[in-house]
C-alpha positions as a Markdown table, in Angstrom:
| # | Residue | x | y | z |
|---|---|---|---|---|
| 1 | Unk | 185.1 | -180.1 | -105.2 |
| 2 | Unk | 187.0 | -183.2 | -105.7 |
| 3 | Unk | 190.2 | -183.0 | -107.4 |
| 4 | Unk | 189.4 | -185.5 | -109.9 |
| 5 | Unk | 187.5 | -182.8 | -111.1 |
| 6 | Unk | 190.2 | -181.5 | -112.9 |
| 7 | Unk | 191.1 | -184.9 | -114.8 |
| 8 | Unk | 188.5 | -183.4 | -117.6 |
| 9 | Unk | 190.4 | -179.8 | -118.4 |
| 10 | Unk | 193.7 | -181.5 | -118.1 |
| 11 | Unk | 192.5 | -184.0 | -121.3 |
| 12 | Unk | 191.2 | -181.1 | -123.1 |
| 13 | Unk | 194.6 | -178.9 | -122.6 |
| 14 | Unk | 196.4 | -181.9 | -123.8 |
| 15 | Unk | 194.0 | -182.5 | -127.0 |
| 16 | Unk | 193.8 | -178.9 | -128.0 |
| 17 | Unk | 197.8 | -178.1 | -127.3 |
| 18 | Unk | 198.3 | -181.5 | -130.3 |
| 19 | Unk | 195.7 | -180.1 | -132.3 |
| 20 | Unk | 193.5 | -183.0 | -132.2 |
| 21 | Unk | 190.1 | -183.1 | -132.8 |
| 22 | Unk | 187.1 | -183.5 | -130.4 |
| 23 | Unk | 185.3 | -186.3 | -132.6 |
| 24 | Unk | 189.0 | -187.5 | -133.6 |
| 25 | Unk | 189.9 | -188.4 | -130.1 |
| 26 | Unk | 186.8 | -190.1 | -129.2 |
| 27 | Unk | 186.9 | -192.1 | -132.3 |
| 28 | Unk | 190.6 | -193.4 | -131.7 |
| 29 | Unk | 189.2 | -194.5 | -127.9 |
| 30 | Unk | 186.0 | -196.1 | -128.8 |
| 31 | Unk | 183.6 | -193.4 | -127.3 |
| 32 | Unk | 181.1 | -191.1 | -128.7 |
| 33 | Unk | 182.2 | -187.5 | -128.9 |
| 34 | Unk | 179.1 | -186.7 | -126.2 |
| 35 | Unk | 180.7 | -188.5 | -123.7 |
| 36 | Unk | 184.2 | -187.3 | -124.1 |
| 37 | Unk | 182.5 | -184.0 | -124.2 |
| 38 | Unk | 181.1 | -184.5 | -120.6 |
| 39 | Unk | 184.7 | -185.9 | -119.9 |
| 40 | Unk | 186.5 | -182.9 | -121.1 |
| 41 | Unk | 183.6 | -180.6 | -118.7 |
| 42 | Unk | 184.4 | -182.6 | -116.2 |
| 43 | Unk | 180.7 | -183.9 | -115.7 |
| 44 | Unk | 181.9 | -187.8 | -116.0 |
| 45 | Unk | 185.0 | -189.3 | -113.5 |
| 46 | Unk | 187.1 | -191.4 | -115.3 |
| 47 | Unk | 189.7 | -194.0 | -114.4 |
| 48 | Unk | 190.8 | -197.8 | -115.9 |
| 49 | Unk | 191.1 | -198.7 | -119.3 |
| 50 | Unk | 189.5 | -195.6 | -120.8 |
| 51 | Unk | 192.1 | -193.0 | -118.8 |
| 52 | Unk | 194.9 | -195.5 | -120.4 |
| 53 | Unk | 193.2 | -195.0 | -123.7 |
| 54 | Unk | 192.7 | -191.6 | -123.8 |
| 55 | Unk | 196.5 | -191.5 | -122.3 |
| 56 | Unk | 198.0 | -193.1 | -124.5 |
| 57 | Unk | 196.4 | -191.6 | -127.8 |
| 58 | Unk | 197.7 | -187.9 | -126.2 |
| 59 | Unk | 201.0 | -189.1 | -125.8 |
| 60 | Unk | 201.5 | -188.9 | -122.3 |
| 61 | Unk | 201.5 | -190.6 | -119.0 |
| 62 | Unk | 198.3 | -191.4 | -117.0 |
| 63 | Unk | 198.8 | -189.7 | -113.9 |
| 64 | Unk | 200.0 | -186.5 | -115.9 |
| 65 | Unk | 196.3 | -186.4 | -116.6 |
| 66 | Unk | 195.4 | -187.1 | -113.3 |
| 67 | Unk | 196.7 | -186.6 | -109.1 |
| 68 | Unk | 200.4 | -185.6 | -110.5 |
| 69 | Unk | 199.5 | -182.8 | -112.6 |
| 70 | Unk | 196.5 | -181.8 | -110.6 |
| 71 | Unk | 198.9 | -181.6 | -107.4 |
| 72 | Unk | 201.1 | -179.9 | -109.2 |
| 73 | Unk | 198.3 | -177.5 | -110.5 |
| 74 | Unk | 196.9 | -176.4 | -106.9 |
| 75 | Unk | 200.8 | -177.1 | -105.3 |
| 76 | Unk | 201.6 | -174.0 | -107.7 |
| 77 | Unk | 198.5 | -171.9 | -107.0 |
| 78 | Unk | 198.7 | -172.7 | -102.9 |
| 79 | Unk | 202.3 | -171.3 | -103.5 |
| 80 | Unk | 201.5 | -168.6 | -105.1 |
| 81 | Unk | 198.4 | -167.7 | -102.6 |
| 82 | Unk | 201.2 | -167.9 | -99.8 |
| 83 | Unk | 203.5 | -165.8 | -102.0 |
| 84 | Unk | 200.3 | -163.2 | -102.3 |
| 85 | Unk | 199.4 | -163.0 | -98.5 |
| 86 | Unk | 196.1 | -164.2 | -99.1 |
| 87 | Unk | 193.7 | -165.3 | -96.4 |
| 88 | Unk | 193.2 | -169.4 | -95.8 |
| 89 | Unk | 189.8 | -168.7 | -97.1 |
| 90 | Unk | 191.0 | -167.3 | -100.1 |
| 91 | Unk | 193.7 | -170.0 | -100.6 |
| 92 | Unk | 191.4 | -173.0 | -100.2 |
| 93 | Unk | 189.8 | -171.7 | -103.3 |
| 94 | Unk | 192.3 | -172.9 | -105.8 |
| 95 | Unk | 190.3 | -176.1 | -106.8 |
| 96 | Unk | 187.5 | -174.5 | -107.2 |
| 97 | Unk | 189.6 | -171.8 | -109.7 |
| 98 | Unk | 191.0 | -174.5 | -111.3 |
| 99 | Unk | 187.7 | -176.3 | -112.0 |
| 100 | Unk | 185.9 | -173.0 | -113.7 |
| 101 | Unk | 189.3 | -171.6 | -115.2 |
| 102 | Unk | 191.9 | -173.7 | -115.9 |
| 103 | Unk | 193.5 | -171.8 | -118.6 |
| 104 | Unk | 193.7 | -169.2 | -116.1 |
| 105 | Unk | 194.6 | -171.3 | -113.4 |
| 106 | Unk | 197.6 | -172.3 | -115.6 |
| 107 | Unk | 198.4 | -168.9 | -116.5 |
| 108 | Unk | 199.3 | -168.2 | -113.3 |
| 109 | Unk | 200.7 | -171.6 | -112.2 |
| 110 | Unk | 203.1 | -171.1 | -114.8 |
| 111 | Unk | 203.9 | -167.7 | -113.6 |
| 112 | Unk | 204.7 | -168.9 | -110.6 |
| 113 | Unk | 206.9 | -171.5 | -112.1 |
| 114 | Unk | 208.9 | -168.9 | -113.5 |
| 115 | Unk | 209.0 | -166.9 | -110.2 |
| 116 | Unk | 210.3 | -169.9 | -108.5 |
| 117 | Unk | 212.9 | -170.8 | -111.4 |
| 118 | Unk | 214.0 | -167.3 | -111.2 |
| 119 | Unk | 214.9 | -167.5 | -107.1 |
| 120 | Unk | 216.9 | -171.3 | -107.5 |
| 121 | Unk | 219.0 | -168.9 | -110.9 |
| 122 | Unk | 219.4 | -166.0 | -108.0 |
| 123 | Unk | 220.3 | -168.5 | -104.9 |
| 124 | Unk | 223.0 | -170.3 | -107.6 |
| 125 | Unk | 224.7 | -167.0 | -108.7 |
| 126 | Unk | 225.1 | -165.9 | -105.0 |
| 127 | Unk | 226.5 | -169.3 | -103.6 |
| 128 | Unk | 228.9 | -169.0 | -107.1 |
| 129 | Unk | 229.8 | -165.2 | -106.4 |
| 130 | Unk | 230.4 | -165.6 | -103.0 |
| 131 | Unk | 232.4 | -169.0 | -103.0 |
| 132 | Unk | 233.6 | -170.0 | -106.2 |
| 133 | Unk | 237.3 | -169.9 | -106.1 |
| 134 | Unk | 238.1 | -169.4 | -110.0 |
| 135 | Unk | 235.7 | -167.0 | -110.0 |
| 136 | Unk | 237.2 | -164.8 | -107.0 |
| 137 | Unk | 241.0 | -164.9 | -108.6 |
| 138 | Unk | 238.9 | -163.7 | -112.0 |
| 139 | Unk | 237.1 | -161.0 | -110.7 |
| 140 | Unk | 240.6 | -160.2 | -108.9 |
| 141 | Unk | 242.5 | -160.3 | -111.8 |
| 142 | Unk | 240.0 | -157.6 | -113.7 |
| 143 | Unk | 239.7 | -155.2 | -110.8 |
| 144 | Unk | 243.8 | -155.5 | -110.2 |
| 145 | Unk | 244.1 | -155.0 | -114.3 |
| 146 | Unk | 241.8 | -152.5 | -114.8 |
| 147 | Unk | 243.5 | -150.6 | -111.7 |
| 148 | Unk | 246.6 | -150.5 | -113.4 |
| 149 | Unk | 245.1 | -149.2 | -116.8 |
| 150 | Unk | 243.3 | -146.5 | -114.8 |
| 151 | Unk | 246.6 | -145.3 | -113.1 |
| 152 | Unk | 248.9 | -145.2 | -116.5 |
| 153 | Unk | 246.2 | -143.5 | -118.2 |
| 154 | Unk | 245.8 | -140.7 | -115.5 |
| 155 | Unk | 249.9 | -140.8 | -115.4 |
| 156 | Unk | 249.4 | -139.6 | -119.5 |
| 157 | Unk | 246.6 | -137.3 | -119.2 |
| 158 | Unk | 247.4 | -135.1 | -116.2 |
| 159 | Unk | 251.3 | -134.3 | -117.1 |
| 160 | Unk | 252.0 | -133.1 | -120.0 |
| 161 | Unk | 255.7 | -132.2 | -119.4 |
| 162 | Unk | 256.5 | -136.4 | -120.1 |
| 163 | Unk | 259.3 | -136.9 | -122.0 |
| 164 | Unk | 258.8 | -138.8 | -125.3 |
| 165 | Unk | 260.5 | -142.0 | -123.5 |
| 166 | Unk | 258.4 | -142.4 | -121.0 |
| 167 | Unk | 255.4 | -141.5 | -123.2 |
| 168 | Unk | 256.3 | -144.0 | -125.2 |
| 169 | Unk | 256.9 | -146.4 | -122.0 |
| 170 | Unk | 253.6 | -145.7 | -120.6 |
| 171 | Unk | 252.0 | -146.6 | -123.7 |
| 172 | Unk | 253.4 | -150.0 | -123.7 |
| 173 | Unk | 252.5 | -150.6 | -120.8 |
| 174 | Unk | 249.0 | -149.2 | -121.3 |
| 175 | Unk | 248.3 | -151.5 | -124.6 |
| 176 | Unk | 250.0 | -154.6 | -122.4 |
| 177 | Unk | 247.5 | -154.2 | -119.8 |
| 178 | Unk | 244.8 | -153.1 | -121.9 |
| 179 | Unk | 245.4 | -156.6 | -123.4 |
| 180 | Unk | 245.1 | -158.3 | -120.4 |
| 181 | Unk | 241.9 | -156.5 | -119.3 |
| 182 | Unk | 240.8 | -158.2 | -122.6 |
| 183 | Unk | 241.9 | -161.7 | -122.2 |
| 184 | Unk | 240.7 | -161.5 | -118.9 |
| 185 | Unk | 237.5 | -160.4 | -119.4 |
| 186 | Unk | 236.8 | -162.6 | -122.4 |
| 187 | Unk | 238.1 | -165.5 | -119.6 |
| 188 | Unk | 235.5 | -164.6 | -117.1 |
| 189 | Unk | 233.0 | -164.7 | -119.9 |
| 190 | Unk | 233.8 | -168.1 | -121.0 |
| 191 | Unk | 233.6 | -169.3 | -117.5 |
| 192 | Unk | 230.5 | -168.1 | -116.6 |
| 193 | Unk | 228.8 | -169.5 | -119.6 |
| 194 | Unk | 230.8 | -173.0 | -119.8 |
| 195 | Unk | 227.8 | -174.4 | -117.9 |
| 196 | Unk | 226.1 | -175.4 | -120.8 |
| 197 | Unk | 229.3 | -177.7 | -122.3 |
| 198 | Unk | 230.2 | -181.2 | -120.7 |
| 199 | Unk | 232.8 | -180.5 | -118.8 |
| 200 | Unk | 235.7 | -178.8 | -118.7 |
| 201 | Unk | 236.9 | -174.6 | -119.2 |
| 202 | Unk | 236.7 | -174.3 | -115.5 |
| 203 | Unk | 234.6 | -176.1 | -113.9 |
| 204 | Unk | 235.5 | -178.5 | -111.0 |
| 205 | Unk | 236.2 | -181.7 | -111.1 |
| 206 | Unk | 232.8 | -182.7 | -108.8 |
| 207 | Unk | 231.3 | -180.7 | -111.1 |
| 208 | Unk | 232.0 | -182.8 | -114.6 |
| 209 | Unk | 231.6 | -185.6 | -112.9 |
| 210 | Unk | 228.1 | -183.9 | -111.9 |
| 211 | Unk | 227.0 | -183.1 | -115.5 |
| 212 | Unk | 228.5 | -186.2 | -116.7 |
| 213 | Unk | 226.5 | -188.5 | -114.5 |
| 214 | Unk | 223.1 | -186.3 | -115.1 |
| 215 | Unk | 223.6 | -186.8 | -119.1 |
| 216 | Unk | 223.7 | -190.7 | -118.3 |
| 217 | Unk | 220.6 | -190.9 | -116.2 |
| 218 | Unk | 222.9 | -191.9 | -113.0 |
| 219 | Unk | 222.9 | -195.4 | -114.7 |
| 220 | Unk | 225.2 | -197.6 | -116.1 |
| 221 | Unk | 223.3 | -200.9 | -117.6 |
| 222 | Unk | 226.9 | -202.6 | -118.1 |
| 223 | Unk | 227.4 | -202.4 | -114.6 |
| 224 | Unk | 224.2 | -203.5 | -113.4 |
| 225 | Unk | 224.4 | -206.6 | -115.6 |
| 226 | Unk | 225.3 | -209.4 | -113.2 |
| 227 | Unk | 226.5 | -211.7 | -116.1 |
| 228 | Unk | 228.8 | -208.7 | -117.1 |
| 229 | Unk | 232.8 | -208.5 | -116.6 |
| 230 | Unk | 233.2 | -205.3 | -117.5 |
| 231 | Unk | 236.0 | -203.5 | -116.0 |
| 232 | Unk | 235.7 | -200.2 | -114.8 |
| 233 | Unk | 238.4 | -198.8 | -117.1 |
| 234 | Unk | 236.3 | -199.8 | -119.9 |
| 235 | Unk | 233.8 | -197.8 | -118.7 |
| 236 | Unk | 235.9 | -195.0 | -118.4 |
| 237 | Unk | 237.2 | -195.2 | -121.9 |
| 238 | Unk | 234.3 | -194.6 | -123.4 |
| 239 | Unk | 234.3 | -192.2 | -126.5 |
| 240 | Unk | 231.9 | -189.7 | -125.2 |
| 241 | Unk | 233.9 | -188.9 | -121.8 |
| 242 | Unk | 235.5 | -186.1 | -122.0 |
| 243 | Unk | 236.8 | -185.4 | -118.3 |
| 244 | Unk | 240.0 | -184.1 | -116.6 |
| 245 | Unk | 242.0 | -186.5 | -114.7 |
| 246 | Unk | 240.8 | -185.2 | -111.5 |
| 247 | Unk | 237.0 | -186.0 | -112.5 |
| 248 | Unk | 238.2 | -189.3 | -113.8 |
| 249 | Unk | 239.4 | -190.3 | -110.2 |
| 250 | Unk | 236.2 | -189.2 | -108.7 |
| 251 | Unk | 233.8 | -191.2 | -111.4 |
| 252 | Unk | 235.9 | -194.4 | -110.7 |
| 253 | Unk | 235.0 | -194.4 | -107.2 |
| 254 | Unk | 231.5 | -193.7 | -108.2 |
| 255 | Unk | 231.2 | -196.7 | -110.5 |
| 256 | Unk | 232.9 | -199.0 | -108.2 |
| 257 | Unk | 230.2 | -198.1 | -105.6 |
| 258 | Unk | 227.5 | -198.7 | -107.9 |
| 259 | Unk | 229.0 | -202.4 | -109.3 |
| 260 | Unk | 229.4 | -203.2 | -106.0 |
| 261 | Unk | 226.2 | -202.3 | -104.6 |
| 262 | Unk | 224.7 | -203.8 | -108.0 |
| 263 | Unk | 226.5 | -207.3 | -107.3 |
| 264 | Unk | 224.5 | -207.3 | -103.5 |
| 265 | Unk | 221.1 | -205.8 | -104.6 |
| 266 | Unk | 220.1 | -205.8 | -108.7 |
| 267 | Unk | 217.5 | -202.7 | -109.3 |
| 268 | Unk | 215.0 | -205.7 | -111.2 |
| 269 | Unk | 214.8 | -207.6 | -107.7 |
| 270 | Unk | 214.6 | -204.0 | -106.0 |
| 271 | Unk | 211.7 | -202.6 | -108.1 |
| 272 | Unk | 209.6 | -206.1 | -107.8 |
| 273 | Unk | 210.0 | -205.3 | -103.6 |
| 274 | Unk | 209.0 | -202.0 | -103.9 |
| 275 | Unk | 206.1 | -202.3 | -106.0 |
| 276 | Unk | 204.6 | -205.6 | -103.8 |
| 277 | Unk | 205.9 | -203.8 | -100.5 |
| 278 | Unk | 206.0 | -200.1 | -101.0 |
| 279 | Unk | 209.1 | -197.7 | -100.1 |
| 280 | Unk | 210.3 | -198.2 | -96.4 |
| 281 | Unk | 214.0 | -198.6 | -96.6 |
| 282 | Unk | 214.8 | -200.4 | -93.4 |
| 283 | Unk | 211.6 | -202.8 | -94.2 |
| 284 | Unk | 213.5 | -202.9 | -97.8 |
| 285 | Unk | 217.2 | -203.8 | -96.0 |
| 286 | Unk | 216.0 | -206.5 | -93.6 |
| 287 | Unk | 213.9 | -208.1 | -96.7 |
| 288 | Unk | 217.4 | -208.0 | -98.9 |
| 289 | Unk | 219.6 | -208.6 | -95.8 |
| 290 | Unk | 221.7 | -205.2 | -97.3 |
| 291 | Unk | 223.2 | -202.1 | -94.5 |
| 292 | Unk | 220.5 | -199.6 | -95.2 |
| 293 | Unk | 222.7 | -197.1 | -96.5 |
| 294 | Unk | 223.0 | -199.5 | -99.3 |
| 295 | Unk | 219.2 | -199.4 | -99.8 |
| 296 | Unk | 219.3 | -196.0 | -100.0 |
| 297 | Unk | 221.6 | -196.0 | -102.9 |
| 298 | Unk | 219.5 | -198.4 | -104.8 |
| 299 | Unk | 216.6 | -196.9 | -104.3 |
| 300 | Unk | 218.0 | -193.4 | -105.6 |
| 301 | Unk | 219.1 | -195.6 | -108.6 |
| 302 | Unk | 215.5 | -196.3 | -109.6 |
| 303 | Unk | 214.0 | -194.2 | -112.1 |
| 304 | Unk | 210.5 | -195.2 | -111.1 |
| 305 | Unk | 211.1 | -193.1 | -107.6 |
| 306 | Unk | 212.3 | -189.7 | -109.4 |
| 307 | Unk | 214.3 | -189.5 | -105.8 |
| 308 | Unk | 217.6 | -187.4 | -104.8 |
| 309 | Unk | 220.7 | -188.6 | -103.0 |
| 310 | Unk | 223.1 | -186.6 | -101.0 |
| 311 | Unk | 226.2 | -187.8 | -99.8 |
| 312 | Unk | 229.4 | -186.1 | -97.7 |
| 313 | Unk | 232.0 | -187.4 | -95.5 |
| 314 | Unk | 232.8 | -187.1 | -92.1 |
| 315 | Unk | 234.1 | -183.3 | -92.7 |
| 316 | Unk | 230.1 | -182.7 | -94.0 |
| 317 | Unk | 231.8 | -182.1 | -97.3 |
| 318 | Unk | 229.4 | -183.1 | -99.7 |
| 319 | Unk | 231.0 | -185.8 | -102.1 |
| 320 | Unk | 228.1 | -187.1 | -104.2 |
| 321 | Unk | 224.7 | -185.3 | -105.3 |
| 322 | Unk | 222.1 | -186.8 | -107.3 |
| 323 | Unk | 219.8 | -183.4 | -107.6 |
| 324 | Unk | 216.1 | -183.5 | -107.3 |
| 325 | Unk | 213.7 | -180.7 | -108.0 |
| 326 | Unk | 212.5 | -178.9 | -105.1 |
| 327 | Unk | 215.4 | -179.2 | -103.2 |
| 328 | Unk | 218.8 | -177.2 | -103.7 |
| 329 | Unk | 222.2 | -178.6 | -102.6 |
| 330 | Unk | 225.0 | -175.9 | -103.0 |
| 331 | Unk | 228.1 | -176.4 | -104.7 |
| 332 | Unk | 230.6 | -174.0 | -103.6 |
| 333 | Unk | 228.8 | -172.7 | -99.9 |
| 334 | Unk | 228.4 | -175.0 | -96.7 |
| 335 | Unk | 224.9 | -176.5 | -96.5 |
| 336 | Unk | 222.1 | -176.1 | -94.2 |
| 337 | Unk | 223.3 | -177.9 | -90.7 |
| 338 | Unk | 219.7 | -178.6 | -90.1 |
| 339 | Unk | 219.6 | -181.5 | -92.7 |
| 340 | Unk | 219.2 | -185.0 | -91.4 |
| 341 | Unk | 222.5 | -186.2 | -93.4 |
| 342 | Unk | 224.4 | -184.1 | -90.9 |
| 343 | Unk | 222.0 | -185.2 | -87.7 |
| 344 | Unk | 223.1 | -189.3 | -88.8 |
| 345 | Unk | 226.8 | -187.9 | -88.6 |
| 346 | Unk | 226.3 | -188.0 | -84.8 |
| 347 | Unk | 224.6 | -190.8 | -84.9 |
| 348 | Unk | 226.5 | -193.6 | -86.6 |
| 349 | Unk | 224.3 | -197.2 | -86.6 |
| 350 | Unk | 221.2 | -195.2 | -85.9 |
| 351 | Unk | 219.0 | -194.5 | -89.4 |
| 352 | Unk | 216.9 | -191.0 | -89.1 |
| 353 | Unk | 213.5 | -190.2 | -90.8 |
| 354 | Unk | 211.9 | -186.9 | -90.8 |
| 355 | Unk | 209.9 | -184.4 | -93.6 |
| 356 | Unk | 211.8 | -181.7 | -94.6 |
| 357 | Unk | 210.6 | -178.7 | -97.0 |
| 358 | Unk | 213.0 | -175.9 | -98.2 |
| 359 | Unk | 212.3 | -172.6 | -97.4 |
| 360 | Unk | 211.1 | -170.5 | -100.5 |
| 361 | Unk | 210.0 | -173.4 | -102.5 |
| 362 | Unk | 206.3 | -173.8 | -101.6 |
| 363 | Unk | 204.7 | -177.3 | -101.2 |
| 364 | Unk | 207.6 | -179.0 | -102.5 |
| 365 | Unk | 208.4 | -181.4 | -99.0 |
| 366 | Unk | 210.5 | -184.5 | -99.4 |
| 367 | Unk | 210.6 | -187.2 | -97.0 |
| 368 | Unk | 214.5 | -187.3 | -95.9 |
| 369 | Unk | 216.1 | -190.8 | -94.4 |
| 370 | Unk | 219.8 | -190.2 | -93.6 |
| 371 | Unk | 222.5 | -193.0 | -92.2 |
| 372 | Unk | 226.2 | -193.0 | -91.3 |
| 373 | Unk | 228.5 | -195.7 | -93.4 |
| 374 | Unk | 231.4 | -196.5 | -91.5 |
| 375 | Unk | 234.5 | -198.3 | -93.3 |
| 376 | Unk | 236.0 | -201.5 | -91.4 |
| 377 | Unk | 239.0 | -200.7 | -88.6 |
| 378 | Unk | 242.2 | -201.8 | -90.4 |
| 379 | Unk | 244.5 | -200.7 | -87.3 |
| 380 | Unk | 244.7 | -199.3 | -83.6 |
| 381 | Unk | 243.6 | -195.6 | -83.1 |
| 382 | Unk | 243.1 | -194.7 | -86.8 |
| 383 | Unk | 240.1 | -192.7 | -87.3 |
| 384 | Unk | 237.9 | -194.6 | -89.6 |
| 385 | Unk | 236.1 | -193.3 | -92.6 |
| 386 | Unk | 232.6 | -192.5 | -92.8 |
| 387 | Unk | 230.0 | -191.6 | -95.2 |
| 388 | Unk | 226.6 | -190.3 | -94.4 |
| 389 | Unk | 223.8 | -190.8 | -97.3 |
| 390 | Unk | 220.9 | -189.4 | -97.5 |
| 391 | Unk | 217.8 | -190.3 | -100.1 |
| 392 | Unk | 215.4 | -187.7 | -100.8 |
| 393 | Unk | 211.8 | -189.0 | -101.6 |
| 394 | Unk | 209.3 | -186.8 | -102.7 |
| 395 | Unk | 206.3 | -186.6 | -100.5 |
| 396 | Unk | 203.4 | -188.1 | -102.2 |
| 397 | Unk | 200.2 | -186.3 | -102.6 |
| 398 | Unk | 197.8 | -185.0 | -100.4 |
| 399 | Unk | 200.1 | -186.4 | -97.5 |
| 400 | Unk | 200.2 | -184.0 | -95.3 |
| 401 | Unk | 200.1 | -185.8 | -92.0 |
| 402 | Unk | 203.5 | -185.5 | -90.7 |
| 403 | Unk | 205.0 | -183.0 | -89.3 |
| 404 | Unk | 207.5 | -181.2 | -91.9 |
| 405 | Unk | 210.8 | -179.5 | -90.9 |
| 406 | Unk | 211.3 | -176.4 | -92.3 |
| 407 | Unk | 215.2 | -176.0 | -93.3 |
| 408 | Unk | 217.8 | -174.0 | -96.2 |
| 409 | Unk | 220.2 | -174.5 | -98.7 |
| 410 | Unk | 222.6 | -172.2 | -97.4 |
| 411 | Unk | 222.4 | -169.6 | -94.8 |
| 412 | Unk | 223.4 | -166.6 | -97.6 |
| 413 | Unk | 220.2 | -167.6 | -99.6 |
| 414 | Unk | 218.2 | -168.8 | -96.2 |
| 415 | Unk | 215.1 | -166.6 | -95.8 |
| 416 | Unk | 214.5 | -167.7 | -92.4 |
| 417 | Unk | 215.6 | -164.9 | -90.2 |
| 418 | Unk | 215.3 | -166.8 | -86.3 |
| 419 | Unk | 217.5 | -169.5 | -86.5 |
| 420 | Unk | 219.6 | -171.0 | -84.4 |
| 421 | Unk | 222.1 | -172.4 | -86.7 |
| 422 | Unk | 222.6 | -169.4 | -89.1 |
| 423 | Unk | 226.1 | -168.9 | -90.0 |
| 424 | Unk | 226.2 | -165.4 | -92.1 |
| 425 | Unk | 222.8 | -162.8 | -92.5 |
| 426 | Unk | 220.6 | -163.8 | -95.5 |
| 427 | Unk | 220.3 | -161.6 | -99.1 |
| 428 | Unk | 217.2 | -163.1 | -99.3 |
| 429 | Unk | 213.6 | -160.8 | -98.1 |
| 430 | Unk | 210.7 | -162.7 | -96.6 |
C-alpha cells in the first residue's frame, strides 16, 4: 500500500474536524463532490495545484496533508508497535491500519504521543531533582525546618513537668518555625511552577535567556538587516525584556554572534542556496566562503529547516541550546558523551557527520554535524577558547539508509543498560 494512500483520510479529518461540508469543499476547489469523494476514500492520488487548493481552503500546509503527517502517522504507530513487542510482521502493518482505520489509527498515534510527552515531563523532573541547585538548598531547607518543628513539638508533648517559661519559649519557637516551614514551602511551590512566566523567581540565568529567545523565534530582524545600525543595547532595552543582569550578559553575547554572523552570511542569500543546492553544510561554506561552524549557525537560524543547535565550550558545558523536538538536551545534568559535539572537541579543524536517534523516542533520528570554533592566539602559551556547535537536522522521510547511532540525554534517564560511557545507573526500565 503506498503511503500516498493516506493523503485522502488526512483531507477528510481536516474537513470534518472545521466542520465543512463535502459538497462545500469541492465547490470552493472547482471539483465535483464525486471526485473529492473518491479523494477523501483514497481511490484518486492527488498532487499539484489541486492538493494546494484543497490546502489552502482547510487552512493548513500541503505536506500536513501529505509525506509529513503521514510519517508522522506510521513514525507514531511503528513506535508504538516497538513499545508493544510486536512481531516485524505485525509492525509492517501500520499502513495498511492506517488506510482502513484512520480514526483508529489516530486514536492510538495520539496515545502514544502522550506516552512519549509523559517520559520527556519524567526525564525533566529527574535531571531537575537530581541537579538543580535551588531546588536542593529548598528541599534542604524544608526537611531541616520541619525537623526542628518535629523535635519542639515532641519536647511539649512528652514532658509535662515544663515550666510555664519554657512552655511559653517552646511555643515561640514552635510558631517561628512553623512559619518558616510555611514560607518555605509556599517558595518551593512558586519555584517549581515559575516555568510558565518569562523569566525570573528562580530560574537561571541560561534559562531566561532560554525562554526569552524561544518567545522570539531565535530571530532578531533588526539584526539581520544589513542596512541597519542598531546597537545591541537597543536591543536589549526593549520593553518586553524582563531579564536579570546575569541573563542580560549572556543575551548580549548571543546577539553579537548572530549580527556578526548576519554581516558575513544574510538568511535571504542562505535560503536561495539551500533551496537551488539542498542542505550540506561544508558544500554550503565553501559556496559562501564562511568557517562551517558559521554555516551551521545560519542554518539553525532558518525557520524553513525546523533544525536544533547545541553549543558548549571546551569544559563540554553546554552554553547555547536551540531545542528541537525529538531530541532532549539537559539543563542541570552532564549530557550524553556519545554526542558528536563532544567527538569535534577532540577533533578541532575536522567537521563530523553521523545519524543519531535518542533512546526512548522512537523514529525520531536527526542527522548531527558537529565542529570545533577556536578563537585567534592573542599571546604565548595561553589556552585558547573553543566552541563546539552542533546543528541538528531532522532526518527526512523514509530515509533510512544510514546507519543511525543510538545515544541519551543523560545517563540518569538513559535506558540503555551496556554502555561504555555510562556515568551513574539509569531510573529508566527497558
Amino acid at each position: 500500500m503506498a503511503r500516498e494512500s493516506l493523503t485522502g483520510s488526512r483531507i477528510r479529518e481536516r474537513r470534518t474536524m472545521l466542520g465543512i461540508k463535502q459538497a462545500d469543499l469541492a465547490r470552493t476547489i472547482g471539483i465535483s463532490a464525486s471526485y473529492l469523494n473518491l479523494i477523501e476514500h483514497n481511490r484518486r492520488r492527488i498532487g499539484g495545484k489541486l492538493l494546494l487548493n484543497i490546502a489552502d481552503a482547510l487552512e493548513v500546509e500541503p505536506q500536513a496533508l501529505t509525506e509529513g503527517a503521514e510519517a508522522a502517522l506510521l513514525g507514531m504507530l511503528g513506535e508504538a508497535a516497538q513499545a508493544a513487542n510486536l512481531t516485524s510482521e505485525d509492525a509492517h502493518r501500520a499502513e495498511a491500519f492506517a488506510g482502513r482505520f484512520p480514526g483508529w489509527a489516530e486514536a492510538l498515534a495520539a496515545s502514544q504521543r502522550r506516552v512519549a510527552a509523559l517520559e520527556r515531563t519524567v526525564e525533566s523532573l529527574s535531571d531537575r531533582m537530581a541537579h538543580d541547585p535551588h531546588l536542593a538548598d529548598s528541599m534542604h531547607e524544608l526537611l531541616t525546618t520541619a525537623a526542628a518543628v518535629r523535635s519542639t513539638a515532641e519536647i511539649l508533648a512528652g514532658d509535662g513537668g515544663l515550666e510555664p517559661e519554657w512552655q511559653d519559649r517552646f511555643h515561640a519557637n514552635l510558631d517561628a518555625d512553623s512559619r518558616r516551614l510555611a514560607q518555605s514551602a509556599q517558595s518551593l511551590v512558586g519555584y517549581l511552577e515559575q516555568g510558565k512566566s518569562a523569566a525570573g523567581g528562580g530560574k537561571s540565568p541560561q534559562e531566561e535567556v532560554e525562554v526569552y529567545l524561544a518567545a522570539q523565534d531565535y530571530h532578531f530582524p533588526e539584526l539581520e538587516a544589513q542596512s541597519a545600525k542598531v546597537r545591541i543595547e537597543d536591543v536589549l532595552q526593549r520593553q518586553d525584556m524582563v531579564l536579570s543582569d546575569a541573563a542580560r550578559f549572556i543575551l548580549r553575547g548571543v546577539l553579537e554572534q548572530v549580527r556578526e554572523d548576519a554581516k558575513v552570511l544574510p538568511l535571504d542569500a542562505l535560503q536561495s542556496a539551500v533551496a537551488a543546492q539542498g542542505v550540506d553544510p561544508v558544500t554550503l561554506a565553501r559556496h559562501f566562503s564562511v568557517p562551517v561552524a558559521v554555516m551551521l549557525r545560519r542554518l539553525a537560524a532558518l525557520p524553513s529547516l525546523g533544525a536544533g543547535l547545541v553549543v558548549c565550550d571546551r569544559s563540554g558545558t553546554v552554553i547555547f541550546r536551540k531545542s528541537v523536538a525529538g531530541f532532549s538536551v539537559p539543563r542541570f545534568d552532564s549530557c550524553c558523551p556519545l554526542w558528536p559535539l563532544f567527538a569535534a572537541l577532540a577533533a578541532p579543524g575536522a567537521v563530523l557527520r553521523e545519524r543519531v536517534g535518542q533512546l526512548g523516542r522512537g523514529q525520531m533520528q536527526f542527522d548531527a554535524f558537529a565542529t570545533t570554533e577556536l578563537a585567534p592566539a592573542y599571546d604565548y602559551n595561553t589556552p585558547v577558547p573553543a566552541r563546539c556547535v552542533m546543528l541538528l537536522l531532522p532526518t527526512p522521510a523514509g530515509d533510512t539508509d544510514q546507519p543511525v547511532r543510538a545515544v541519551g540525554a543523560t545517563c540518569r534517564i538513559c535506558p540503555q543498560e551496556k554502555c561504555h560511557a555510562r556515568r551513574e545507573p539509569s531510573i529508566m526500565k527497558t
